[in-house]
ROLO-642112 format. One line per 10 residues: their letters; for each residue x, y, z of N, C-alpha, C. Coordinates in Angstrom, 1 decimal, padded with zeros to 4 digits. Layout:
N
A) X/Y/Z/X/Y/Z/X/Y/Z ~ ...
***
This chain:
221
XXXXXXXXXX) 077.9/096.8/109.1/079.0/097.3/109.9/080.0/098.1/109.0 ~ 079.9/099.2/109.7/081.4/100.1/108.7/082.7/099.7/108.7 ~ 083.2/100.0/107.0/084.7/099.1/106.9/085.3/100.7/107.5 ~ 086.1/100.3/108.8/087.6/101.2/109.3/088.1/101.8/108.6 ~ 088.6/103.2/108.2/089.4/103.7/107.7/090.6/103.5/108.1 ~ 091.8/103.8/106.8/093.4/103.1/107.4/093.2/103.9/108.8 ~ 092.8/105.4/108.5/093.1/106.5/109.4/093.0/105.8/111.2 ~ 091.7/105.4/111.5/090.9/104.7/112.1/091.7/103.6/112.9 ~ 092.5/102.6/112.2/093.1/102.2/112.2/094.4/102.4/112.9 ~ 095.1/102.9/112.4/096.1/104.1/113.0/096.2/104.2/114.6
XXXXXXXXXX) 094.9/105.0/114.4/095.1/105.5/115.3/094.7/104.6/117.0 ~ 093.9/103.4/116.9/094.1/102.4/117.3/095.2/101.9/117.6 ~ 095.9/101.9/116.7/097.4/100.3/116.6/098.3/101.7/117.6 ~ 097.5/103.0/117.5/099.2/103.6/118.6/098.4/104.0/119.8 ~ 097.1/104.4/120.0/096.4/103.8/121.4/097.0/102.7/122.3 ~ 097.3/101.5/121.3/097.4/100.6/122.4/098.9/100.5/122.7 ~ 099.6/101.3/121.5/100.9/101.0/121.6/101.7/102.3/121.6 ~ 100.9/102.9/122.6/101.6/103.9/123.1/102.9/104.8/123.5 ~ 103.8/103.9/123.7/104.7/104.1/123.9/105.6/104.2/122.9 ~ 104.8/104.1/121.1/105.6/104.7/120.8/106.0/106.6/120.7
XXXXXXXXXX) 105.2/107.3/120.8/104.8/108.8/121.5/106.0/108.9/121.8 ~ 106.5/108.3/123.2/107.6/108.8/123.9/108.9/108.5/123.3 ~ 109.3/107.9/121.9/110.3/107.4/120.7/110.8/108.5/119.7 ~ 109.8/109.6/119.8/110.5/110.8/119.0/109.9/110.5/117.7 ~ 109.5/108.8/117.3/109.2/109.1/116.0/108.4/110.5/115.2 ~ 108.2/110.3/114.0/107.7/111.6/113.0/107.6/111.0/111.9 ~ 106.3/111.6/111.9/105.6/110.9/110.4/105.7/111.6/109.0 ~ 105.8/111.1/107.9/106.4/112.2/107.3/105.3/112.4/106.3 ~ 105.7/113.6/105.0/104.6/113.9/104.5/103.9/112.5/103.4 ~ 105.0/111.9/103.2/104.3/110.5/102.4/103.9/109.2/103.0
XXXXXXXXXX) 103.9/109.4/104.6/103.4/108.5/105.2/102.0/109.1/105.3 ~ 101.6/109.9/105.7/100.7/110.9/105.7/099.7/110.5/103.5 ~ 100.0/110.5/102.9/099.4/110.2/102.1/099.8/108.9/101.6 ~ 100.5/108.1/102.4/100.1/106.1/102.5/098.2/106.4/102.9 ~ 098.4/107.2/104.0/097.5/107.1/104.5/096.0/107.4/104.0 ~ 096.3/108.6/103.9/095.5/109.1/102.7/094.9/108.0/101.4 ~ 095.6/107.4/100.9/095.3/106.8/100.0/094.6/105.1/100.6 ~ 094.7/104.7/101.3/094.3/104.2/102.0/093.1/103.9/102.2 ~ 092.6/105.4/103.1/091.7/105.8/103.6/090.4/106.5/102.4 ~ 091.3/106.9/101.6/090.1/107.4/100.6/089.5/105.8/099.5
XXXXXXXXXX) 090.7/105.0/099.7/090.1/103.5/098.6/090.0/102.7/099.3 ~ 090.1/102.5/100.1/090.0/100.7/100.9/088.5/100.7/100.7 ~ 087.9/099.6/100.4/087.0/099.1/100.6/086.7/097.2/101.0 ~ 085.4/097.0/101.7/085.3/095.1/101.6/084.6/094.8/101.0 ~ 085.4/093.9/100.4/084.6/093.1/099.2/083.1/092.0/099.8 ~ 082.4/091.3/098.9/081.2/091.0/099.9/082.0/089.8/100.5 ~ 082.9/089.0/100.6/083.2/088.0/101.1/083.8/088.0/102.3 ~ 084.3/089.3/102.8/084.5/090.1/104.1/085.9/091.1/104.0 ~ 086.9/089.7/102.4/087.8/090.6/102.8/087.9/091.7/102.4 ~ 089.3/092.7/102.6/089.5/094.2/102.4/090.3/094.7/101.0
XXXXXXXXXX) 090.0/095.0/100.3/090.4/095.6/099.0/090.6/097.1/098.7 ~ 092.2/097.1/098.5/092.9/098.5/098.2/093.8/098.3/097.0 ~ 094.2/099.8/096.5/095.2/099.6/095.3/096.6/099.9/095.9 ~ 097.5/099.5/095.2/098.9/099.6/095.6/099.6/101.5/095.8 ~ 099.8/101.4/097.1/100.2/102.7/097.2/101.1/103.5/096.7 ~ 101.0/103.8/095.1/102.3/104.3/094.7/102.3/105.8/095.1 ~ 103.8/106.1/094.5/104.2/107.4/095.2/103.5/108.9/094.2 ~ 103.5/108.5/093.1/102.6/109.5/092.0/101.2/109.8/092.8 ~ 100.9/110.0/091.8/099.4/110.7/091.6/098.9/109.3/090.5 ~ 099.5/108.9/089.6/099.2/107.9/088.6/100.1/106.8/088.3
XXXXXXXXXX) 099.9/105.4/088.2/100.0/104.3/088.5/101.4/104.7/087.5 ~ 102.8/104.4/087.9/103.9/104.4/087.1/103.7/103.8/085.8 ~ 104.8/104.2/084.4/105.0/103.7/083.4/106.1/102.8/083.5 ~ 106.2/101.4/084.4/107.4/100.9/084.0/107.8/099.8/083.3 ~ 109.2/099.7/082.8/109.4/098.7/081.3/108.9/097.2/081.9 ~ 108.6/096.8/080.6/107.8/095.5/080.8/108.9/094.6/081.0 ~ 109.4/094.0/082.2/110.4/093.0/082.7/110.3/091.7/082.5 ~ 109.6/091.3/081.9/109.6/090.1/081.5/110.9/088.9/081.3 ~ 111.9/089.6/080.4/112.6/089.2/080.3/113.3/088.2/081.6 ~ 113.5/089.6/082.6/114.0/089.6/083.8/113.6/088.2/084.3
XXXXXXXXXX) 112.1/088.3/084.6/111.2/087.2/085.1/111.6/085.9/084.1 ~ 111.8/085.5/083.1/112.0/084.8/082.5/113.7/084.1/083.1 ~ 114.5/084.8/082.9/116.0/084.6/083.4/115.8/084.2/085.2 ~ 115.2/084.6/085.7/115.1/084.1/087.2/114.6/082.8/087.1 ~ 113.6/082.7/086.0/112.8/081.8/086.0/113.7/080.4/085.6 ~ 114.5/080.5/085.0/115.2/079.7/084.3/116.5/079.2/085.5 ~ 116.5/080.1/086.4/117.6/079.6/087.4/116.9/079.1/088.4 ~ 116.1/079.3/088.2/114.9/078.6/089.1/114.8/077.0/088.9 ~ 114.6/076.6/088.0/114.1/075.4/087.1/115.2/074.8/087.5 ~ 116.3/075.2/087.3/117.6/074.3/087.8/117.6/073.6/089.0
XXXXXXXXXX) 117.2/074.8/090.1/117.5/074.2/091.5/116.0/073.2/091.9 ~ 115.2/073.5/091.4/114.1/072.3/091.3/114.1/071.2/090.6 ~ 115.1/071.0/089.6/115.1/069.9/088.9/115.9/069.0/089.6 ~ 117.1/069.7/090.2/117.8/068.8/091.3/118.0/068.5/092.5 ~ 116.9/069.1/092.8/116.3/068.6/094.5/114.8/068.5/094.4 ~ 114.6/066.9/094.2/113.3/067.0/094.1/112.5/067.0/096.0 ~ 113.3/067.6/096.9/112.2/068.2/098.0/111.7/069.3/097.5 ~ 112.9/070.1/097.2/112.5/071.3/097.3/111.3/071.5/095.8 ~ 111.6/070.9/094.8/110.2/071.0/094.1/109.1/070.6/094.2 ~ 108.9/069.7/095.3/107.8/069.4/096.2/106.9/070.1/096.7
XXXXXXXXXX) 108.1/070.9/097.6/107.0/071.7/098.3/107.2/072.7/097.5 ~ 108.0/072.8/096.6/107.3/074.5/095.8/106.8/074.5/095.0 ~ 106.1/073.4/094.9/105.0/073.1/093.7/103.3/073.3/094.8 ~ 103.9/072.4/095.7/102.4/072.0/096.8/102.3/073.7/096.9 ~ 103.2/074.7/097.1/103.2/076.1/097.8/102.1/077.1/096.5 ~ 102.4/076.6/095.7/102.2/077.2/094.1/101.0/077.0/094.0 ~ 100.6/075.5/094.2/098.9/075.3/094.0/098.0/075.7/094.9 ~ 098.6/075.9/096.2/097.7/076.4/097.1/097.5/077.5/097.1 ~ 098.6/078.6/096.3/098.0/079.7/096.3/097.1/080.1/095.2 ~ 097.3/079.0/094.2/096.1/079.1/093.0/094.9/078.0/093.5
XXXXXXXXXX) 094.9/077.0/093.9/093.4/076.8/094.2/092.5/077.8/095.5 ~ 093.4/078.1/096.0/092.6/079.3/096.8/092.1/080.4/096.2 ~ 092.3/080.7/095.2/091.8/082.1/094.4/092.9/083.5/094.6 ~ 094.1/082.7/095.3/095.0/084.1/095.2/095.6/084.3/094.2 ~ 095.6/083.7/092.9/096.5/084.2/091.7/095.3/083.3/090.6 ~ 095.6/083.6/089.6/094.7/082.9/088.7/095.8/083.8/087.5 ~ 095.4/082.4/086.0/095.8/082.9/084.7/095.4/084.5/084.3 ~ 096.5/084.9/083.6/096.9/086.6/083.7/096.0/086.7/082.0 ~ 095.3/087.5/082.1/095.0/088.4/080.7/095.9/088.7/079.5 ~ 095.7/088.6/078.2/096.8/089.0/077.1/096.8/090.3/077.8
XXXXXXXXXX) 097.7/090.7/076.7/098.6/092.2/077.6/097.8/093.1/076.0 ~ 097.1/094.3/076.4/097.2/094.5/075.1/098.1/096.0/075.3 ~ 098.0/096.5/073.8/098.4/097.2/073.5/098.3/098.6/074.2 ~ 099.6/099.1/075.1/099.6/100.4/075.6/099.5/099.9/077.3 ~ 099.1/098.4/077.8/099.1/098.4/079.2/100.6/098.3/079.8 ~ 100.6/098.6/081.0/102.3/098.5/081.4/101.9/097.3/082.4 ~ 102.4/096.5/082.5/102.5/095.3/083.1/104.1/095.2/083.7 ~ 104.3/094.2/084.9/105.0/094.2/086.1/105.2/092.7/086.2 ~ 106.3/091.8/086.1/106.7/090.5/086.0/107.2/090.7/087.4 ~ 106.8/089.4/088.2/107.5/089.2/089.9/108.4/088.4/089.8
XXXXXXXXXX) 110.1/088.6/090.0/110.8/087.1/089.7/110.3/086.2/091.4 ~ 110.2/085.3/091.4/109.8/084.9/092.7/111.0/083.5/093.1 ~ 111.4/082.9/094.5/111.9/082.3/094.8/111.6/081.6/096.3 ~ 112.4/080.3/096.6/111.3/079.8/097.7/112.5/079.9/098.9 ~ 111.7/080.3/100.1/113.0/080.1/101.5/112.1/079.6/102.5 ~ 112.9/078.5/103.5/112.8/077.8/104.0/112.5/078.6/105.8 ~ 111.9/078.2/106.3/112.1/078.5/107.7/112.7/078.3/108.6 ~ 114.0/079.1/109.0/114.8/078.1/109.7/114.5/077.4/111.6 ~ 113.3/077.7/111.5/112.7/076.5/112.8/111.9/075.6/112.2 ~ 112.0/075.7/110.9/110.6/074.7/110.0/111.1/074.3/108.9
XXXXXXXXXX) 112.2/072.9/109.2/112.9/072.4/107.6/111.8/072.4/106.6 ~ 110.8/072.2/107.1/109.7/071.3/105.9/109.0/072.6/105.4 ~ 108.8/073.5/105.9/108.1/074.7/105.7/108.4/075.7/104.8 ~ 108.1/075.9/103.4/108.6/076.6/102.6/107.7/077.5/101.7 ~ 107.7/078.7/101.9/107.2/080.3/101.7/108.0/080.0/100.1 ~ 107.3/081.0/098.9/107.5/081.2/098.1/107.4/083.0/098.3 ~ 108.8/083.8/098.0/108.9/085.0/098.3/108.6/085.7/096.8 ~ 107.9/086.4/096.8/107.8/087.4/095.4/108.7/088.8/095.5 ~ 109.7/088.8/094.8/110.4/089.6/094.4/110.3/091.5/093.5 ~ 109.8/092.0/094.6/109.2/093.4/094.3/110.3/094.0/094.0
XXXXXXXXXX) 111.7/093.8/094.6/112.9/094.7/095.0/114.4/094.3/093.8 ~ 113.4/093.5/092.6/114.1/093.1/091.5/114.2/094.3/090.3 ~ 115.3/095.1/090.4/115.1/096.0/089.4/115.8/095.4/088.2 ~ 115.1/095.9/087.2/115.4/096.4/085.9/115.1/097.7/085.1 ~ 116.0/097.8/084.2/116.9/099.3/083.3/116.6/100.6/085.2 ~ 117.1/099.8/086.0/117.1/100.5/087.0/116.4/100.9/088.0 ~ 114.9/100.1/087.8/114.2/100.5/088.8/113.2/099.2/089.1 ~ 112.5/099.3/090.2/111.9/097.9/090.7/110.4/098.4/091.2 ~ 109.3/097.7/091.3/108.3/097.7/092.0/108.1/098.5/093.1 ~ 109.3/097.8/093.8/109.4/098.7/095.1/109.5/100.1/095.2
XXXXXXXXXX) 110.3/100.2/094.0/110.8/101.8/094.1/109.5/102.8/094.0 ~ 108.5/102.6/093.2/107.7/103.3/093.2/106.0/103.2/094.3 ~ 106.7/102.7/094.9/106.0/102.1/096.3/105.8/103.1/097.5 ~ 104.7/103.5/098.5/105.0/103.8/099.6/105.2/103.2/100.3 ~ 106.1/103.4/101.5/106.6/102.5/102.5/105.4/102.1/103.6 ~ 105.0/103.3/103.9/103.4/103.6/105.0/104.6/104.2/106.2 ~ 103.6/104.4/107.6/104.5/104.6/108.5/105.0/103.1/109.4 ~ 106.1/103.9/110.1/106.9/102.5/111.1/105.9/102.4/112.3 ~ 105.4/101.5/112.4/104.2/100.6/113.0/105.1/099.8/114.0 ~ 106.6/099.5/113.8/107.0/098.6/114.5/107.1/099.1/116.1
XXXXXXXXXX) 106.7/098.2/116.9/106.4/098.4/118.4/107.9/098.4/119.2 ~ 108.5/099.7/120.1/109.6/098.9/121.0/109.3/097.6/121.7 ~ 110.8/096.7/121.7/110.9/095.5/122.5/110.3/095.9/124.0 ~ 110.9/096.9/124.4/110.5/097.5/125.6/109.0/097.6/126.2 ~ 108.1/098.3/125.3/107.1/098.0/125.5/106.2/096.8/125.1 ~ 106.6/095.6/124.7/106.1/094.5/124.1/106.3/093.9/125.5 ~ 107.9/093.6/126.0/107.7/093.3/127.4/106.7/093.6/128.6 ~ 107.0/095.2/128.6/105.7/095.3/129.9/104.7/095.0/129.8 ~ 103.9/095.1/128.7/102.3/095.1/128.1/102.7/093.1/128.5 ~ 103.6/092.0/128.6/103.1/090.7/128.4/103.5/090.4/130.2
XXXXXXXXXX) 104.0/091.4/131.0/104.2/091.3/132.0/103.1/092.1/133.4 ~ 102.3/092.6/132.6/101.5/093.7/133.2/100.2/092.9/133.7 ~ 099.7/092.0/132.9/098.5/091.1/133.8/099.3/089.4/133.4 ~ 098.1/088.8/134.2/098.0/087.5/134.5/098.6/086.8/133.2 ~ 097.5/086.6/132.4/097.6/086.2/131.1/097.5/086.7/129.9 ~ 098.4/086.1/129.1/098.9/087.3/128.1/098.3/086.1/126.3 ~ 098.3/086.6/126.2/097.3/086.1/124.7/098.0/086.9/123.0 ~ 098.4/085.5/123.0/099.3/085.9/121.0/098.3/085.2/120.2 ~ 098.1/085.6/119.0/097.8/085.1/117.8/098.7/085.3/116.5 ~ 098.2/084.0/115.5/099.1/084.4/114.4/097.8/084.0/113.3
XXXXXXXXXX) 097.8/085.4/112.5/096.5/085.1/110.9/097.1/084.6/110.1 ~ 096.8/082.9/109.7/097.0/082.7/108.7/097.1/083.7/107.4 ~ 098.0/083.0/106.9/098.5/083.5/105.2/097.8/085.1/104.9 ~ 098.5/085.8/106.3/097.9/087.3/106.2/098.3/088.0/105.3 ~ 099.5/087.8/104.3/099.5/089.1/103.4/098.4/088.4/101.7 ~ 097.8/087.5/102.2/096.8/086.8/101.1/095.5/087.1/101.6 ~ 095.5/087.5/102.5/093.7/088.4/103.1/093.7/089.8/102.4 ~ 094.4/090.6/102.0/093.9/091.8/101.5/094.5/091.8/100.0 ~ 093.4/092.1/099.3/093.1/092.1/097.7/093.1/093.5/097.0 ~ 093.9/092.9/095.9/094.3/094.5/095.2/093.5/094.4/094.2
XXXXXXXXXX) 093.4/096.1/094.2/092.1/096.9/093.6/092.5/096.1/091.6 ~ 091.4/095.2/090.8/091.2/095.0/089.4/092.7/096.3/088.9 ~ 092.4/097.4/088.7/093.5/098.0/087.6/094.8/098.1/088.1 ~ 095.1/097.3/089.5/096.4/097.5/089.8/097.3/096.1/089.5 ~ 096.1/095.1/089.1/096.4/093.7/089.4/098.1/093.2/088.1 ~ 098.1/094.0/087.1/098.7/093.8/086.4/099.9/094.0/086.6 ~ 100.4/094.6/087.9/101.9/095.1/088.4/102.5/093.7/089.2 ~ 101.4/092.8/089.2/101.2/091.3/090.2/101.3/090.4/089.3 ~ 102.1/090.0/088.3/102.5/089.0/087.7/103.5/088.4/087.2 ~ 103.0/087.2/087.5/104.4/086.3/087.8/104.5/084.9/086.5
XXXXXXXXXX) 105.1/084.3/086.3/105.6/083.1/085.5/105.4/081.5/086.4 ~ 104.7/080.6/086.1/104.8/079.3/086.6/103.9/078.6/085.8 ~ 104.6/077.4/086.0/104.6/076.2/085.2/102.9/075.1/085.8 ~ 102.3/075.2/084.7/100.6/074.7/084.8/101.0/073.3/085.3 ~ 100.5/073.4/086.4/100.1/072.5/087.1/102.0/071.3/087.8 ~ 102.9/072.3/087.4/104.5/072.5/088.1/104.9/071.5/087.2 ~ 104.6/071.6/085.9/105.1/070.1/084.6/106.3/071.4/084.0 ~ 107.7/071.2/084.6/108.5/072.3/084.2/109.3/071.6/082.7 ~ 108.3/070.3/082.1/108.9/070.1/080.5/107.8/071.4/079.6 ~ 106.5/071.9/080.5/105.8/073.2/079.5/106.4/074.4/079.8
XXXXXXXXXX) 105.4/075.1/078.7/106.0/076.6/078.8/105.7/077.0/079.8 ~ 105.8/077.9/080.7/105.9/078.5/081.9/104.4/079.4/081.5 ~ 103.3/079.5/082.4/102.2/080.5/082.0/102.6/081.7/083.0 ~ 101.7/082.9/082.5/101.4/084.1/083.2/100.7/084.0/084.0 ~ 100.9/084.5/085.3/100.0/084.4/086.7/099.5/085.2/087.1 ~ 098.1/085.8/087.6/098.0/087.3/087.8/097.9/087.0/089.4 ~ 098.7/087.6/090.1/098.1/087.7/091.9/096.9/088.5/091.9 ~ 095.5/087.8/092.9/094.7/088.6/093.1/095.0/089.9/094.6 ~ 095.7/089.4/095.2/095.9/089.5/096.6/097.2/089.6/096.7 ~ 097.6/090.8/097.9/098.9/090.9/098.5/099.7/089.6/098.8
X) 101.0/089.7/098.7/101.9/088.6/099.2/103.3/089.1/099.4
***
């Protein structure tokens, strides 16, 4: 079976959601090469899932300062508020291993000489319909000497559907049918030479008396 181009894609998600057309939106020329880039690298891996590199805004993967430090200092304010609430380092320990025994992050490579590498400061929030439920957020939008992950990021296009037409479409037949994909930004996997912009600091096996290891994300989050 052929893997869908983003393009492909696209143009599906506004088939069905039509009504955005009649919103005036306008795509611009860098959503237009989200797309493109997309569409020329996505591939699936043999396990089903989908594997792309990070959409930056260049032509070539940014040179930006090794943050470490950064990561380090969050890391450290971090450690505080888990040392004195031991819920919350409960579950943000259980949160941590589950995304390393699943194969979404694994121990990060020495750095060598000349790679530019990307520290994530990360932190955990709660759901507020779900006391017990707690997401570990990775921090793209953490700059340092002025600039952040994000900055060199494409955004893609706004996909977001009017309320308006979400209503009619759940009012229009009998029965109306939602789903939710599990741990969907951990289903698509970033391309080996981008993986290094994906690393983060945590403590082996959450024993925060060791040194903190290097984490490499395999996969979006």
């Amino acid at each position: 079976m052929p893997v869908p181009s983003a393009a492909d894609i696209l143009k599906v998600l506004e088939s069905d959601f039509n009504e955005r057309n009649s919103e005036g939106k306008w795509v611009s020329q860098d959503d237009v090469r989200f797309i493109q880039i997309l569409s020329e690298n996505i591939q699936q891996k043999e396990d089903g899932h989908l594997e792309m590199p990070l959409p930056f805004k260049g032509p070539n993967p940014p040179s930006l300062p090794n943050n470490k430090k950064l990561a380090i200092i969050r890391l450290q304010h971090l450690k505080k508020k888990l040392k004195v609430n031991q819920q919350f380092y409960d579950h943000y320990k259980a949160c941590m291993e589950d995304v390393i025994d699943k194969g979404d992050a694994e121990p990060a490579p020495e750095v060598a000489v000349g790679d530019v590498v990307c520290y994530l400061p990360h932190h955990g929030v709660y759901h507020p319909k779900k006391p017990g439920k707690l997401r570990v957020v990775f921090d793209c939008s953490a700059k340092f000497c002025g600039i952040s992950l994000n900055d060199t990021l494409l955004t893609g296009p706004d996909m977001i559907n009017s309320l308006v037409g979400v209503l009619c479409r759940f009012r229009k037949e009998k029965v109306a049918i939602i789903c939710d994909i599990e741990r969907m930004f951990h289903q698509f996997f970033v391309t080996p030479d981008n993986r290094s912009y994906l690393r983060f600091l945590w403590w082996e096996h959450g024993d925060l008396n060791q040194e903190p290891k290097v984490i490499l994300l395999d996969n979006t989050s």
